[in-house]
N, C-alpha and C positions, 0 to 999 in steps of 0.2 A: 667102716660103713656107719656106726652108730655117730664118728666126730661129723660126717657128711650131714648124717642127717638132725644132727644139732646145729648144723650152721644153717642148713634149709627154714629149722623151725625159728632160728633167731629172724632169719630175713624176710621169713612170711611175716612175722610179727614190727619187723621196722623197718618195712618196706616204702622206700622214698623216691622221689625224683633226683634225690642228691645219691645215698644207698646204689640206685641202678648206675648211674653216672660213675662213681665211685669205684664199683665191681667191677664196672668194664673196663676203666679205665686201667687198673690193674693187672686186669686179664691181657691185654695190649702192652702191657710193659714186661712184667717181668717172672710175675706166677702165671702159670697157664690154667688158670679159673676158670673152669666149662663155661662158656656164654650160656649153655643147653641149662646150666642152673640157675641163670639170672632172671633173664629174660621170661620166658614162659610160666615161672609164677608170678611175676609181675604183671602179665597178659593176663592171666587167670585174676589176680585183685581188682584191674581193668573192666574184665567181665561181670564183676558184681558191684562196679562203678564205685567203687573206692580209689581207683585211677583211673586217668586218662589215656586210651591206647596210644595215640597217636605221638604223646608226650612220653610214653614210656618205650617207644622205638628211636624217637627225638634224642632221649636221655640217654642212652644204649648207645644210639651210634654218635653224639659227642664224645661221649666216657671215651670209647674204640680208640676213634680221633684221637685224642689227646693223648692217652696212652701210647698209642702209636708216632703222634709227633717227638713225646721222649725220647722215645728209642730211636726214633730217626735226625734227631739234634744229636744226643750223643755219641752215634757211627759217626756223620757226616762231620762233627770237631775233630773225634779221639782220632779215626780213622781205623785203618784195618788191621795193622798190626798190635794196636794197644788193645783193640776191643777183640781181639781173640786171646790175649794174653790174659784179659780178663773173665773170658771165658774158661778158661783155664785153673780160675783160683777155685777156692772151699767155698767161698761166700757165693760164688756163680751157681754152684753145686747143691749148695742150699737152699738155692727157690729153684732148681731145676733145669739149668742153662749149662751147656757143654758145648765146647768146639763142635761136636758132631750134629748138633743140632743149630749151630752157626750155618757150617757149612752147606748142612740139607735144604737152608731159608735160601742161600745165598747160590748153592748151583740151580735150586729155583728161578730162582729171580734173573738169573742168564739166563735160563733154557728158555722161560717165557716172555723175556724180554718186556716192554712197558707194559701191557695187561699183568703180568704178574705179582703185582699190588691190588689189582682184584681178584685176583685166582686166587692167590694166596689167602686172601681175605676168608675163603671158604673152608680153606684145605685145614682139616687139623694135624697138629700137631707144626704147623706150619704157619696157623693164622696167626699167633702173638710176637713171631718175630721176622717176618717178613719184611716187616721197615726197616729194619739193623742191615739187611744186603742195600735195599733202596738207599737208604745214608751214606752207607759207605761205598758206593756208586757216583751218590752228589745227585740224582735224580731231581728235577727241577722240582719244585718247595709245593707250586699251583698242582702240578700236577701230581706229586704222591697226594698232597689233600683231596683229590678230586677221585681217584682211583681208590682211595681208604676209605672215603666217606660212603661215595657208592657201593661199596665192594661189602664193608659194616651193615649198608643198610638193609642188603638185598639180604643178608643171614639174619640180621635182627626183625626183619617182616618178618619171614619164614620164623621162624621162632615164636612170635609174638603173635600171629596165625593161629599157630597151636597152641598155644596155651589158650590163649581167646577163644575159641569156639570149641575146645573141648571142655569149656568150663560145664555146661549141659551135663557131661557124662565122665563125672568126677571118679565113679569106683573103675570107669574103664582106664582113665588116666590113669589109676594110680597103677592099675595091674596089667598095662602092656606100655607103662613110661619109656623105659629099658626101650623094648622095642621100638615104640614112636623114634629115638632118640638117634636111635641108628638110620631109621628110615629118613628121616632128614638128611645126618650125614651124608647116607647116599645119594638123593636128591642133589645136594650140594657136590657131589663127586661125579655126577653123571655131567651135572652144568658144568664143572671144570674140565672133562672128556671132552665135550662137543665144545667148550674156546678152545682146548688145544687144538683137536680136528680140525682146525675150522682157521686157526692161526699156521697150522702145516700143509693144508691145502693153498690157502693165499701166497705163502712164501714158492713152495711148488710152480704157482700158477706165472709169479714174476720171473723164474728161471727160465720157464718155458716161453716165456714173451722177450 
C-alpha cells in the first residue's frame, strides 16, 4: 500500500501528456497497471487546468492503443503455440501473465466474437490482454484499431468524468475513492451484461428467422 501510494505521489507530481501515454500504454501490454490510477488524477490536474481534459483522454486512449497494438503484432507473428509457451515461462510470471489468464482473454474473445475487443476493453482483469486472442485469431488490423480505440475510450471518459468533476470535493474523493472505483467497474460490468444480452438475443433472433 505504502509502494502504491509512492508511485501515486511520483505521478501527481510528473504528471504529463507523455507520463499518461506511457502508463497506459503499459497497462495494454504487459503489467496490468490500474487505468483507475492513471487517468482520474490526471482528470483531477485537468480540473485545476494544469491540463487539458480532452488531451488527457486523447493521451490515454493512444497509450491503450499502442500498447495493445504490441501485443496484438506479437500473437498475430509468434502465433499460438509460441505465445503460450511463453506464457508459461518465469519472465511471464514476473509481470503477471499465465496461460490461465491467456486463455480466460482468449475463450473471451470466441464467446463474444468481434465486439469482444470492446467488451473486453472494459472487463478487468481481462482489458490488458484481450488483443493477444484478437492476434492470434489474425482479426483484421482496421478493425481491432477501431473496437480498441473505442472500447479505450469509452473507460477513459468514464474515468476522466470522475476525476474531473469530483475535483470540487477532494476530502470526499479521498474517503470513498475505494468505493467510487468499484462503482465504475460496475458501471463498466453492467455495459458488458447488456452487449452480451443484446448479442444472445440477435443471434436467437436469426435461428428463429
Amino acid at each position: 500500500m505504502e509502494f502504491i501510494q509512492q508511485v501515486i505521489d511520483w505521478y501527481m507530481q510528473n504528471t504529463s501528456y507523455l507520463t499518461i501515454f506511457l502508463l497506459m500504454m503499459i497497462e495494454s501490454t504487459v503489467l496490468p497497471m490500474p487505468s483507475e490510477l492513471v487517468i482520474p488524477p490526471a482528470a483531477y490536474l485537468a480540473a485545476k487546468g494544469d491540463l487539458n481534459i480532452f488531451l488527457v483522454i486523447l493521451s490515454g486512449t493512444a497509450g491503450a492503443l499502442t500498447g495493445s497494438l504490441i501485443n496484438y503484432v506479437i500473437s498475430f507473428t509468434l502465433g499460438r503455440k509460441i505465445v503460450y509457451a511463453l506464457a508459461d515461462t518465469k519472465w511471464a510470471h514476473m509481470i503477471f501473465i499465465t496461460r490461465e489468464k491467456v486463455e480466460k482473454a482468449e475463450n473471451f474473445f470466441i464467446k463474444n466474437g468481434k465486439t469482444s475487443t470492446l467488451i473486453g476493453r472494459l472487463v478487468p482483469g481481462v482489458r490488458h490482454l484481450i488483443s493477444i486472442p484478437a492476434g492470434l485469431a489474425k482479426m483484421p488490423l482496421q478493425t481491432f484499431m477501431l473496437w480498441t480505440f473505442i472500447g479505450a475510450g469509452i473507460w477513459n471518459i468514464i474515468l476522466a468524468l470522475l476525476g474531473y468533476f469530483f475535483y470540487s470535493q477532494q476530502d470526499l474523493l479521498k474517503k470513498y475513492y475505494e468505493e467510487l472505483k468499484w462503482g465504475v467497474v460496475l458501471v463498466g460490468l453492467l455495459f458488458v451484461i447488456y452487449l452480451i444480452v443484446k448479442a444472445v438475443m440477435k443471434k436467437r433472433a436469426k435461428r428463429d428467422t
